[in-house]
mmCIF file as Biopython writes it, N, C-alpha, C and O atoms, coordinates in Angstrom:
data_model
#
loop_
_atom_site.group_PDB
_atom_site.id
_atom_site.type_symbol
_atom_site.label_atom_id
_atom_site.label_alt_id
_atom_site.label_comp_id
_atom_site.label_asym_id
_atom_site.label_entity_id
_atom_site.label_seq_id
_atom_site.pdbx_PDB_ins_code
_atom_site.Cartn_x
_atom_site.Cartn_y
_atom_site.Cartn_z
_atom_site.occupancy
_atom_site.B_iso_or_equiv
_atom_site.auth_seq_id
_atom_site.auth_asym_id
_atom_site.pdbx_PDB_model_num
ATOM 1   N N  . UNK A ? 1  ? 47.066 125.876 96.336  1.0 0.0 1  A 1 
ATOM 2   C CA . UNK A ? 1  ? 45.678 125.837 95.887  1.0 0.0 1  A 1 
ATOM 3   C C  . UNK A ? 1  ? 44.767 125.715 97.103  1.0 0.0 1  A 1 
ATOM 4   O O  . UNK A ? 1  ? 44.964 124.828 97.933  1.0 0.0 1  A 1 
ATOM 5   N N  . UNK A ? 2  ? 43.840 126.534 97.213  1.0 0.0 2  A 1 
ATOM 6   C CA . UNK A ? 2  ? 42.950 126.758 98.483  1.0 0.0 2  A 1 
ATOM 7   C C  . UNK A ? 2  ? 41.514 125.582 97.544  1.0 0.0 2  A 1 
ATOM 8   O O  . UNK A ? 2  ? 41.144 125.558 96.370  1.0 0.0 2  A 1 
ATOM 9   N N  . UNK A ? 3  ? 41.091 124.792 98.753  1.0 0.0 3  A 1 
ATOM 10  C CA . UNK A ? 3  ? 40.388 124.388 98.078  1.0 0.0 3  A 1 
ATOM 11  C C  . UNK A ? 3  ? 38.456 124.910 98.526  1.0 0.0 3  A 1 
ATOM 12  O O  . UNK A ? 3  ? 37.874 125.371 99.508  1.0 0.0 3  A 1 
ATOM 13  N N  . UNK A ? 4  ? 38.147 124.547 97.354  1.0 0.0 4  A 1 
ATOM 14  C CA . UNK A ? 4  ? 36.881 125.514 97.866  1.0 0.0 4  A 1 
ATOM 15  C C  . UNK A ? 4  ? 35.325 124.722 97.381  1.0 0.0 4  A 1 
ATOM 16  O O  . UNK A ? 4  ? 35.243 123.661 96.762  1.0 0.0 4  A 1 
ATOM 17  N N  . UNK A ? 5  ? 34.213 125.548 97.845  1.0 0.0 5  A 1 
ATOM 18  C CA . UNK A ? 5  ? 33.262 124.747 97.270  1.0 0.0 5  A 1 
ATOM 19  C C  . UNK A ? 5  ? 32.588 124.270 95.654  1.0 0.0 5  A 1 
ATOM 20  O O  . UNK A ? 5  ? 31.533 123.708 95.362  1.0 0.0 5  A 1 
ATOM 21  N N  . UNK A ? 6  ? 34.108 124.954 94.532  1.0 0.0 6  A 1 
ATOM 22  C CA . UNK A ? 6  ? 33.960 124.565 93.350  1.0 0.0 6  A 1 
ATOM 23  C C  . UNK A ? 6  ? 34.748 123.538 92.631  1.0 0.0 6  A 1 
ATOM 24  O O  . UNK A ? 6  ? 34.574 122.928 91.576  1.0 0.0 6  A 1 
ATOM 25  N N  . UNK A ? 7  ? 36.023 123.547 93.888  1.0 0.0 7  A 1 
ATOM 26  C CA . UNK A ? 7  ? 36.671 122.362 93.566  1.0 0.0 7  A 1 
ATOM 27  C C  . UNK A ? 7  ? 36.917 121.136 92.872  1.0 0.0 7  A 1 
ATOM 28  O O  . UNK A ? 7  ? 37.927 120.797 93.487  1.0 0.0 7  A 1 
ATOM 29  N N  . UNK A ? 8  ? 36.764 120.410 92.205  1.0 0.0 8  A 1 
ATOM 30  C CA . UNK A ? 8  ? 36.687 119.178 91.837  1.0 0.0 8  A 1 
ATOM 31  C C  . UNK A ? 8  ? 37.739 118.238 92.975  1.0 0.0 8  A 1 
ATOM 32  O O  . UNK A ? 8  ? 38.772 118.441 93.614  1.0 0.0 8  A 1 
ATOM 33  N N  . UNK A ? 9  ? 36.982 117.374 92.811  1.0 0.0 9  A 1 
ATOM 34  C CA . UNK A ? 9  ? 37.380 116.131 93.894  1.0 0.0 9  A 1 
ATOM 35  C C  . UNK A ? 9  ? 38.648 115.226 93.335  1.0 0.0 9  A 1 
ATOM 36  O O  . UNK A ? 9  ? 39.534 114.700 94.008  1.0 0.0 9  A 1 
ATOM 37  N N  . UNK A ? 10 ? 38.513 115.210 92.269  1.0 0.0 10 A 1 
ATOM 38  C CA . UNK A ? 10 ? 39.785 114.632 91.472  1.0 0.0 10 A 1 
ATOM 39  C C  . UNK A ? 10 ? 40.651 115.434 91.643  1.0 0.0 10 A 1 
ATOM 40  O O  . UNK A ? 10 ? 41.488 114.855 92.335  1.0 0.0 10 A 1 
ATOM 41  N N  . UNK A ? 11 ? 41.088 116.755 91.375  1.0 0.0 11 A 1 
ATOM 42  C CA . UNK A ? 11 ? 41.720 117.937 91.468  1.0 0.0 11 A 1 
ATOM 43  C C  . UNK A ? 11 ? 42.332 117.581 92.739  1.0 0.0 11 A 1 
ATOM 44  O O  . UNK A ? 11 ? 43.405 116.983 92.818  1.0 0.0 11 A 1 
ATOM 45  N N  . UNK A ? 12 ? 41.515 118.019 93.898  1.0 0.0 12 A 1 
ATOM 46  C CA . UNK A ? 12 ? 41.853 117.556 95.434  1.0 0.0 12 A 1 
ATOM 47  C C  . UNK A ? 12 ? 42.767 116.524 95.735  1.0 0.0 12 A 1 
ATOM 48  O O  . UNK A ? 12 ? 43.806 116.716 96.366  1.0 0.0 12 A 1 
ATOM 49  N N  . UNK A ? 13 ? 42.460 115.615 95.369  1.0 0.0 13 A 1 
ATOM 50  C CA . UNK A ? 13 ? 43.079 113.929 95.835  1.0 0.0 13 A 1 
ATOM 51  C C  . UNK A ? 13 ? 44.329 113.991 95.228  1.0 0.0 13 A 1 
ATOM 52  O O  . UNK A ? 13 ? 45.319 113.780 95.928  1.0 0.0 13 A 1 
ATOM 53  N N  . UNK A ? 14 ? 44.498 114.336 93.621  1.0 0.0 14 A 1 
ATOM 54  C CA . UNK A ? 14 ? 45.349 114.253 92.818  1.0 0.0 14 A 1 
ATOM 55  C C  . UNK A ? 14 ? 46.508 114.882 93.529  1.0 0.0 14 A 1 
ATOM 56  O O  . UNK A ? 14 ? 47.519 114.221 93.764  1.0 0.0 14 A 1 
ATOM 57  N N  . UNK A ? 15 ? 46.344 116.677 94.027  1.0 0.0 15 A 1 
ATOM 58  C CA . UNK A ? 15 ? 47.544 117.801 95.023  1.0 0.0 15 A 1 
ATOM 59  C C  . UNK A ? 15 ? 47.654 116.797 96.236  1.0 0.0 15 A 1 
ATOM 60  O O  . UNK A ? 15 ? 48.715 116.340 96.661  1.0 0.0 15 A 1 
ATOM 61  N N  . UNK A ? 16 ? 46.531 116.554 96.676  1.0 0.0 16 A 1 
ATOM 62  C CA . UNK A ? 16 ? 46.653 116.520 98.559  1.0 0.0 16 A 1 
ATOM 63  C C  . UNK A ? 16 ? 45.516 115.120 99.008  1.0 0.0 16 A 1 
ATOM 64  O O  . UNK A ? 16 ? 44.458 115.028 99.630  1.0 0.0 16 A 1 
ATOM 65  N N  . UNK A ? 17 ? 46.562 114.049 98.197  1.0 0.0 17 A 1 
ATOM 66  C CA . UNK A ? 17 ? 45.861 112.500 98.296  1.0 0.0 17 A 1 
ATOM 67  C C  . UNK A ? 17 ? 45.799 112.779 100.225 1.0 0.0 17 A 1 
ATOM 68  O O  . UNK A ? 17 ? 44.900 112.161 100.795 1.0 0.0 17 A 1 
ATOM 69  N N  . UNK A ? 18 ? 46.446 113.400 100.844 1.0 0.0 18 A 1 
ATOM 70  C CA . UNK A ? 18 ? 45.866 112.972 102.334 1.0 0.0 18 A 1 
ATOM 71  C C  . UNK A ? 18 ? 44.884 113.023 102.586 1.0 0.0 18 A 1 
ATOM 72  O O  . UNK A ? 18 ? 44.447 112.083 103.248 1.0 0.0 18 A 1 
ATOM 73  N N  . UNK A ? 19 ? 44.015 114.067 102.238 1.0 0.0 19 A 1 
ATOM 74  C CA . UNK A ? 19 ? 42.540 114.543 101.937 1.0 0.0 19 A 1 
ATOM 75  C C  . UNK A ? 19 ? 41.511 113.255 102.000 1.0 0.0 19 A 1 
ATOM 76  O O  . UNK A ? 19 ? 40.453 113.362 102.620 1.0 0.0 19 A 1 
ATOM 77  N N  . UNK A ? 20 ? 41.909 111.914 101.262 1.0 0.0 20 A 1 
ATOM 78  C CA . UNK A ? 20 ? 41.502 110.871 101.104 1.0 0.0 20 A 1 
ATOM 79  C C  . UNK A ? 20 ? 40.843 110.275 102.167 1.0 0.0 20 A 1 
ATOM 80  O O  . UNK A ? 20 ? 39.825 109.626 101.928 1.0 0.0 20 A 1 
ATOM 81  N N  . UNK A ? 21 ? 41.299 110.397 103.427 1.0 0.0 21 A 1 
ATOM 82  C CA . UNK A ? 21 ? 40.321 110.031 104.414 1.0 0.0 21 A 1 
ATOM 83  C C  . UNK A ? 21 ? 38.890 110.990 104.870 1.0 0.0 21 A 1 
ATOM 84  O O  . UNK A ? 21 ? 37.740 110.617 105.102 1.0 0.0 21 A 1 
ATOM 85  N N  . UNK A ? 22 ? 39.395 112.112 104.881 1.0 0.0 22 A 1 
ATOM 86  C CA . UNK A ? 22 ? 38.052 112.874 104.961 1.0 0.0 22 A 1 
ATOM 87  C C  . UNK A ? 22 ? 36.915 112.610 104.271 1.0 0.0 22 A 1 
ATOM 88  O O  . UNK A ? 22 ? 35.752 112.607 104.673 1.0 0.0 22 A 1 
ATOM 89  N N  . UNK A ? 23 ? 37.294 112.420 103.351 1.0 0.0 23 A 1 
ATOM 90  C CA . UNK A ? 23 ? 36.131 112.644 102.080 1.0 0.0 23 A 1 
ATOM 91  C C  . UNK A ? 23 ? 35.787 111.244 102.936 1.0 0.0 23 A 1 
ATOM 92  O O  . UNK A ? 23 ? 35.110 111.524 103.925 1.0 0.0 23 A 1 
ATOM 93  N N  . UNK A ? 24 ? 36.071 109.823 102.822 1.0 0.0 24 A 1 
ATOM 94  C CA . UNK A ? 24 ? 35.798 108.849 103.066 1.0 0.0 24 A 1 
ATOM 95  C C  . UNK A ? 24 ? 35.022 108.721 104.781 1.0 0.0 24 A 1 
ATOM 96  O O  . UNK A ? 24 ? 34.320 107.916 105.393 1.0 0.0 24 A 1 
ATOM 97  N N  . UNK A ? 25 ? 35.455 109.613 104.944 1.0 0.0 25 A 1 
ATOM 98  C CA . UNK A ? 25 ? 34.849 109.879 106.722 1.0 0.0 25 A 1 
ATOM 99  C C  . UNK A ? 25 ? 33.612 110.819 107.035 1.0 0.0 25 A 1 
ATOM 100 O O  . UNK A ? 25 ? 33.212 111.291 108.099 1.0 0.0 25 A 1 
ATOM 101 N N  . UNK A ? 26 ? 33.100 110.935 105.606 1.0 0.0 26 A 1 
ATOM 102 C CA . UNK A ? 26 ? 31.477 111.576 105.550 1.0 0.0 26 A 1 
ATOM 103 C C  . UNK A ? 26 ? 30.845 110.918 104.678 1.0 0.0 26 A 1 
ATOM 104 O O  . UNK A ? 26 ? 30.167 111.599 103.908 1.0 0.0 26 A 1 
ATOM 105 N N  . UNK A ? 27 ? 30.836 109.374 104.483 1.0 0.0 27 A 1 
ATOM 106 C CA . UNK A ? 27 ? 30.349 108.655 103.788 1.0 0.0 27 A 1 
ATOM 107 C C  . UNK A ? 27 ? 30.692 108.713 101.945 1.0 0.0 27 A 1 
ATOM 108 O O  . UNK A ? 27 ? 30.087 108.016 101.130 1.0 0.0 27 A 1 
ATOM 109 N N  . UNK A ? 28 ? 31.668 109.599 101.638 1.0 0.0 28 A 1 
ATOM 110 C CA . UNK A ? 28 ? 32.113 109.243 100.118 1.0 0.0 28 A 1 
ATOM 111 C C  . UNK A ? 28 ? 33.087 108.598 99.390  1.0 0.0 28 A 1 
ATOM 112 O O  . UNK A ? 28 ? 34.080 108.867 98.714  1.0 0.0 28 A 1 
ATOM 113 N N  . UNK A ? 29 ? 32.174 107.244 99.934  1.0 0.0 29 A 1 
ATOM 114 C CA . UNK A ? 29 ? 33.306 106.461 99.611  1.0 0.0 29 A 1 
ATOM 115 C C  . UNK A ? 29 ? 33.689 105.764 98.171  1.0 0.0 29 A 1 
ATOM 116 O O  . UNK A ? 29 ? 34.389 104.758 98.283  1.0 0.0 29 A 1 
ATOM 117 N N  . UNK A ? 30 ? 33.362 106.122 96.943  1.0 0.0 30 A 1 
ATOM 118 C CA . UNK A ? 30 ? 33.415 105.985 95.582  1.0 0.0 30 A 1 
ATOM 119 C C  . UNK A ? 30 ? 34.116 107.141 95.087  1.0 0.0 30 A 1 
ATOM 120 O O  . UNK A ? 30 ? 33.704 107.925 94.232  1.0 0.0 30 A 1 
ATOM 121 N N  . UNK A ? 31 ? 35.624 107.187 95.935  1.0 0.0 31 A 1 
ATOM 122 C CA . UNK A ? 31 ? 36.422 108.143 95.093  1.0 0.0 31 A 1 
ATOM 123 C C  . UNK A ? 31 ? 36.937 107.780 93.977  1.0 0.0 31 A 1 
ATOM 124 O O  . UNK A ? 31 ? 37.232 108.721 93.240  1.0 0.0 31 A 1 
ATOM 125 N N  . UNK A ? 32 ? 37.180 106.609 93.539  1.0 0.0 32 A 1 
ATOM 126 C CA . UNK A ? 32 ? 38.061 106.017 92.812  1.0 0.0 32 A 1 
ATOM 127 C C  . UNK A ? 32 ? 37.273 105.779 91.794  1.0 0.0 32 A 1 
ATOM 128 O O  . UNK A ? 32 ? 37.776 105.185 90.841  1.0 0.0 32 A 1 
ATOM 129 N N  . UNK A ? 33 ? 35.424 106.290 91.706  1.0 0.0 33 A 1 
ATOM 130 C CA . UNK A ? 33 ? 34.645 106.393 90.318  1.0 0.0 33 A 1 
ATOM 131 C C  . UNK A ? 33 ? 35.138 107.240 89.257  1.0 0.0 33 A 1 
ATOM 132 O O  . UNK A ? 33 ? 35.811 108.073 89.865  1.0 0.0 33 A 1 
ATOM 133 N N  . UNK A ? 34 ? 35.189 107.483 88.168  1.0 0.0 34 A 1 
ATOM 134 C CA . UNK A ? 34 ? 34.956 108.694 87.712  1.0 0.0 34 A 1 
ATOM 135 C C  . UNK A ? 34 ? 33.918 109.704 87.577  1.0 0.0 34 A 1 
ATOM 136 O O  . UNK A ? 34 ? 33.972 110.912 87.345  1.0 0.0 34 A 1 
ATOM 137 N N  . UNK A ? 35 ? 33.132 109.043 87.745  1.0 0.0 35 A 1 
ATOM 138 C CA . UNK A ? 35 ? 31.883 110.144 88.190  1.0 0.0 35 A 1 
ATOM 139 C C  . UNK A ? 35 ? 32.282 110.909 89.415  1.0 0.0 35 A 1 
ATOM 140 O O  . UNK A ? 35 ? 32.527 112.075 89.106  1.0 0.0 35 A 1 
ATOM 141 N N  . UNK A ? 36 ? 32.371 110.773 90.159  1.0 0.0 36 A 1 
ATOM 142 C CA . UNK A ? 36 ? 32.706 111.171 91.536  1.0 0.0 36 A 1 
ATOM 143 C C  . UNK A ? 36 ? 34.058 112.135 91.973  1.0 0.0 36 A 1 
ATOM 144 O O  . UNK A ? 36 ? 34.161 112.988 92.855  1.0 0.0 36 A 1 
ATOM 145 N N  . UNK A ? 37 ? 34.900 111.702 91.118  1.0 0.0 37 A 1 
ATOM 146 C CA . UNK A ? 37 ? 36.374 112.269 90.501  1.0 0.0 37 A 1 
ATOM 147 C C  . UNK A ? 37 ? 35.740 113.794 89.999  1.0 0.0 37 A 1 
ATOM 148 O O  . UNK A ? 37 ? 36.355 114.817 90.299  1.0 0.0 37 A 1 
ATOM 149 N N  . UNK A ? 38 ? 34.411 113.861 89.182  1.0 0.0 38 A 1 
ATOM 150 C CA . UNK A ? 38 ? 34.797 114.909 88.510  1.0 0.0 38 A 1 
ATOM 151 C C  . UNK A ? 38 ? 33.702 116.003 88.637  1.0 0.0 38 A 1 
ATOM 152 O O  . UNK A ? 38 ? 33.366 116.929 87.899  1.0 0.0 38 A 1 
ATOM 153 N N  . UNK A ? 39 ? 33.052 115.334 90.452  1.0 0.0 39 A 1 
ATOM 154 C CA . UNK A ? 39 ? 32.601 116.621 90.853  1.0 0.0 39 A 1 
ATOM 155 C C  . UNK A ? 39 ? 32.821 117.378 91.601  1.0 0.0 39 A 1 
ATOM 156 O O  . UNK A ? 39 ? 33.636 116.991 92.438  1.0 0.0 39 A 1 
ATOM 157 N N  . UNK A ? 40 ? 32.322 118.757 91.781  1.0 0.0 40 A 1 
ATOM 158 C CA . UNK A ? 40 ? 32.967 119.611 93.107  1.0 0.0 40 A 1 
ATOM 159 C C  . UNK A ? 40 ? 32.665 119.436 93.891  1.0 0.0 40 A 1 
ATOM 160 O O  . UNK A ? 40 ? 31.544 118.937 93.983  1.0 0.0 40 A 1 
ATOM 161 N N  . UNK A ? 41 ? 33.347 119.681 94.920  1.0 0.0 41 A 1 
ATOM 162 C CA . UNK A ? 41 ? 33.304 119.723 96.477  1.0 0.0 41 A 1 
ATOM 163 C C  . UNK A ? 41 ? 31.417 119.572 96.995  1.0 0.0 41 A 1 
ATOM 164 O O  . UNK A ? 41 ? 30.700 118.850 97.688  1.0 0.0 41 A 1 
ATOM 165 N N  . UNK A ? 42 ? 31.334 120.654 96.202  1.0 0.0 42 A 1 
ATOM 166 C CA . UNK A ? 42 ? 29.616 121.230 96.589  1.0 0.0 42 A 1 
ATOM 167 C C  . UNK A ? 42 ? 28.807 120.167 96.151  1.0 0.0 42 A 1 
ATOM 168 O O  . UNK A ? 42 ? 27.890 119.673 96.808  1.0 0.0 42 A 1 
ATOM 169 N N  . UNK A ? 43 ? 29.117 119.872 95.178  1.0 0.0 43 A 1 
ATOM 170 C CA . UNK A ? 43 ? 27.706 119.150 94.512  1.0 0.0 43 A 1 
ATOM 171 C C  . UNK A ? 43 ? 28.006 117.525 95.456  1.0 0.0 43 A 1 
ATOM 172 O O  . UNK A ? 43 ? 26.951 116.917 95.638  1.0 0.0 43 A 1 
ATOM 173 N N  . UNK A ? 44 ? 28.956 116.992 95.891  1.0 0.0 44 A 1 
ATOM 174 C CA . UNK A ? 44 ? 29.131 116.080 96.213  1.0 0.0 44 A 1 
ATOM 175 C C  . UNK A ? 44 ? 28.800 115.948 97.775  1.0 0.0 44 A 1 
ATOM 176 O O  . UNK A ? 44 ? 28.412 114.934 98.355  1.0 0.0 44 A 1 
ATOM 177 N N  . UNK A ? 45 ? 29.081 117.405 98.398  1.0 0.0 45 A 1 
ATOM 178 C CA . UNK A ? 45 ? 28.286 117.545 99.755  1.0 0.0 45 A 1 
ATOM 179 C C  . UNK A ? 45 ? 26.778 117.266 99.562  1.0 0.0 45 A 1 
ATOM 180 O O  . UNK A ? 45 ? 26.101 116.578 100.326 1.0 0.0 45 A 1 
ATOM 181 N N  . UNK A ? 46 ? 26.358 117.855 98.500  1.0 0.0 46 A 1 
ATOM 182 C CA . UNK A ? 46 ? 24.440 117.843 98.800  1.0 0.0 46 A 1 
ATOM 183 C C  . UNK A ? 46 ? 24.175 116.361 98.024  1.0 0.0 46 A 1 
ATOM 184 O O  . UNK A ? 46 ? 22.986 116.102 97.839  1.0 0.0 46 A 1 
ATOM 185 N N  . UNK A ? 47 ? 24.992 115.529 97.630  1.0 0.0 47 A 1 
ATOM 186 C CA . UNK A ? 47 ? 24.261 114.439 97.357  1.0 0.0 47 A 1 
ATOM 187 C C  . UNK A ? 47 ? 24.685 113.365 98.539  1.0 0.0 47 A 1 
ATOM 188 O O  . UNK A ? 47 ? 24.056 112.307 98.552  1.0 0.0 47 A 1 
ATOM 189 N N  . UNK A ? 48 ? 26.029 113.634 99.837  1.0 0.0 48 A 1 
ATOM 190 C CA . UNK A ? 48 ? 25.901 113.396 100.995 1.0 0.0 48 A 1 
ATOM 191 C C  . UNK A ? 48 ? 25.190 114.101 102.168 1.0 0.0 48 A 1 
ATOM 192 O O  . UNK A ? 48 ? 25.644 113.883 103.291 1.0 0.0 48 A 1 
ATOM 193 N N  . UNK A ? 49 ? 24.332 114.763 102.065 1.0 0.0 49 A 1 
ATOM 194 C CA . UNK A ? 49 ? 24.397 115.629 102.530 1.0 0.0 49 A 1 
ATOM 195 C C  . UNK A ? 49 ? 24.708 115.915 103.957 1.0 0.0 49 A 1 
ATOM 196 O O  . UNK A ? 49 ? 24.120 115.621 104.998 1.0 0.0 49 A 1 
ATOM 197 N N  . UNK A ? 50 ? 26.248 116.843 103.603 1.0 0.0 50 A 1 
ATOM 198 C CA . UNK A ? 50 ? 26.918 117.284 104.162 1.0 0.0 50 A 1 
ATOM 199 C C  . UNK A ? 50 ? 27.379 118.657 103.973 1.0 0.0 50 A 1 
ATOM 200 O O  . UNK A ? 50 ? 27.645 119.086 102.850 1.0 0.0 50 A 1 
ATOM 201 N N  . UNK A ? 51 ? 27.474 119.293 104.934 1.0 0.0 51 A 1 
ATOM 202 C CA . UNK A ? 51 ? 27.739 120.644 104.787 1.0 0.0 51 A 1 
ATOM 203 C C  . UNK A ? 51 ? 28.950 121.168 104.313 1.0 0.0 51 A 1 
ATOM 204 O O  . UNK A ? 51 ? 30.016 120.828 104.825 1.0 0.0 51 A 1 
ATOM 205 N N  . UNK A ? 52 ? 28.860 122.310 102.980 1.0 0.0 52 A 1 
ATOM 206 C CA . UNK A ? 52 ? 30.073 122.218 102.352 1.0 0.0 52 A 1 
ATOM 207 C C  . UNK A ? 52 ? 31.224 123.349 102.601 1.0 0.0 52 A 1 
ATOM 208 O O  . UNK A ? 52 ? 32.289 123.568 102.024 1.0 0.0 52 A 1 
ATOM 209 N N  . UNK A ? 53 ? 30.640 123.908 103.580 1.0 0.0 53 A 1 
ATOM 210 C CA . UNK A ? 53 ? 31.675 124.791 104.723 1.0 0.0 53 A 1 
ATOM 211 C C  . UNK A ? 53 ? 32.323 123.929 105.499 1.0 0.0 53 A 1 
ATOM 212 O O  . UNK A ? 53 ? 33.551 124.006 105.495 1.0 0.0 53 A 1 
ATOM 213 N N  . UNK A ? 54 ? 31.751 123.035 106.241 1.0 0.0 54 A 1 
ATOM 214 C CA . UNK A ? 54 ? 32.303 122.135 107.183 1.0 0.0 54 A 1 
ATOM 215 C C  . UNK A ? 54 ? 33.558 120.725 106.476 1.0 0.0 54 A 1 
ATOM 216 O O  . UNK A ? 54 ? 34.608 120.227 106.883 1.0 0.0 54 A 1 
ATOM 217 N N  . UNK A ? 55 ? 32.898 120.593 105.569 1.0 0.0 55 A 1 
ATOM 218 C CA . UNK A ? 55 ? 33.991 119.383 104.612 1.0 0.0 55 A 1 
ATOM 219 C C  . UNK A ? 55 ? 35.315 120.636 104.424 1.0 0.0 55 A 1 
ATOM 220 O O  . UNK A ? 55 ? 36.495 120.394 104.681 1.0 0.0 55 A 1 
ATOM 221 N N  . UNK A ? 56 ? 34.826 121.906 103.951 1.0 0.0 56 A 1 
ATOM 222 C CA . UNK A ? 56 ? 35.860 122.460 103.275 1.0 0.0 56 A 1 
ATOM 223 C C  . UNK A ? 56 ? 37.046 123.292 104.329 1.0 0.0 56 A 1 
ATOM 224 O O  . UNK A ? 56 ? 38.186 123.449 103.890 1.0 0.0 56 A 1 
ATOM 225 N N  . UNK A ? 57 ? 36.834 123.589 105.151 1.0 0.0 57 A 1 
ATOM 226 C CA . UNK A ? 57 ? 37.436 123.765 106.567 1.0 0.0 57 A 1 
ATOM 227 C C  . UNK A ? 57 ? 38.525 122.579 106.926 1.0 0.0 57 A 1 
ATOM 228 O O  . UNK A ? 57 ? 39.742 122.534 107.111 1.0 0.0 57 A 1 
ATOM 229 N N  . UNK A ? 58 ? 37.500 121.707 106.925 1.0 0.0 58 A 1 
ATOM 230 C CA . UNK A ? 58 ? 39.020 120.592 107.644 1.0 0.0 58 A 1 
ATOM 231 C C  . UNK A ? 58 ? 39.701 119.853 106.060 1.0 0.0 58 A 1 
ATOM 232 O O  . UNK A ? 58 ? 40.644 119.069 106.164 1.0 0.0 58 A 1 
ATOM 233 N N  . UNK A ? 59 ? 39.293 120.092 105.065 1.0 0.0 59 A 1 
ATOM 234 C CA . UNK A ? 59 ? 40.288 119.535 104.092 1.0 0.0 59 A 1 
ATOM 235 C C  . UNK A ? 59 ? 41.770 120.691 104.152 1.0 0.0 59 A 1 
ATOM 236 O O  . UNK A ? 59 ? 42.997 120.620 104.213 1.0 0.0 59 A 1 
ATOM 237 N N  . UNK A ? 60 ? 40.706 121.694 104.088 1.0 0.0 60 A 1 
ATOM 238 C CA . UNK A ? 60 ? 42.053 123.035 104.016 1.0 0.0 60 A 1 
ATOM 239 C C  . UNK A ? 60 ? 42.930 122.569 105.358 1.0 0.0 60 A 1 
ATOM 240 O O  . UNK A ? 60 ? 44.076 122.129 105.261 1.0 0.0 60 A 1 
ATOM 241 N N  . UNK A ? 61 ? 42.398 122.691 106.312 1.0 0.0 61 A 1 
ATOM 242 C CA . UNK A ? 61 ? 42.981 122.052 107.814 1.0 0.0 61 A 1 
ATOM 243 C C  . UNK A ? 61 ? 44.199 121.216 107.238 1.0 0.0 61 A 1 
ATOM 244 O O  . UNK A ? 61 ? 45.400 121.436 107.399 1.0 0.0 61 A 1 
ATOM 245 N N  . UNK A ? 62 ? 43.638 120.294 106.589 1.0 0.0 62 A 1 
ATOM 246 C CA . UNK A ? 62 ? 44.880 119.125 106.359 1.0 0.0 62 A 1 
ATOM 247 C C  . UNK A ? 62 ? 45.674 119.415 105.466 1.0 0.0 62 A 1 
ATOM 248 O O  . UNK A ? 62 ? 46.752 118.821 105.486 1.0 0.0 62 A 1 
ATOM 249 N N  . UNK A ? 63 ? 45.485 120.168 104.654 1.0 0.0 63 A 1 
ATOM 250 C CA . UNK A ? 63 ? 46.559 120.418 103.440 1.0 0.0 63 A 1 
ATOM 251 C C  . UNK A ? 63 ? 47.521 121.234 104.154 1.0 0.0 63 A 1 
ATOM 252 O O  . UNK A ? 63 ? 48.737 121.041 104.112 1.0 0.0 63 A 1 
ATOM 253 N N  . UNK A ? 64 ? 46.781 122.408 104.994 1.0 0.0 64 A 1 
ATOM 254 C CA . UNK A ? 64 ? 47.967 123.109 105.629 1.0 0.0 64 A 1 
ATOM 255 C C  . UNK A ? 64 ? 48.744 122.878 106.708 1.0 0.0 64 A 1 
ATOM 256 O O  . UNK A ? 64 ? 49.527 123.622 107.298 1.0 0.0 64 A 1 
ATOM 257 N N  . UNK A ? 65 ? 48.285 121.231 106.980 1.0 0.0 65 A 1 
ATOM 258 C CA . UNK A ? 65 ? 49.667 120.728 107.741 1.0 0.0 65 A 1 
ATOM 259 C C  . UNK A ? 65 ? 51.181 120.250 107.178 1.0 0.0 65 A 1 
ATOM 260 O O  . UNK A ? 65 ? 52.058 119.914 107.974 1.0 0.0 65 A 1 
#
């Protein structure tokens, strides 16, 4: 599963819990909400705002180690 900017964040963590620090290393740190669980990639960049090319690059990065 390539992950992308429609992703869901729950989805993510659930395949590739390593992922878990990233997200937490651009300030999102309420993974363990369900709110937060059950949005995408994108929408969760612009309410950090963070760029959702750049989050989505190094998550893929890590899965494909």
């Amino acid at each position: 599963m390539a992950i992308t900017k429609s992703s869901i964040i729950g989805d993510v963590l659930d395949k590739y819990p390593q992922t878990a620090p990233i997200f937490l290393s651009i300030g999102m740190h309420c993974l363990g909400c369900p709110a937060s669980r059950g949005e995408s990639v994108e929408d969760a960049c612009a309410v950090h705002g963070v760029n959702p090319d750049d989050l989505i690059e190094k998550l893929n990065a890590a899965v494909a180690q």
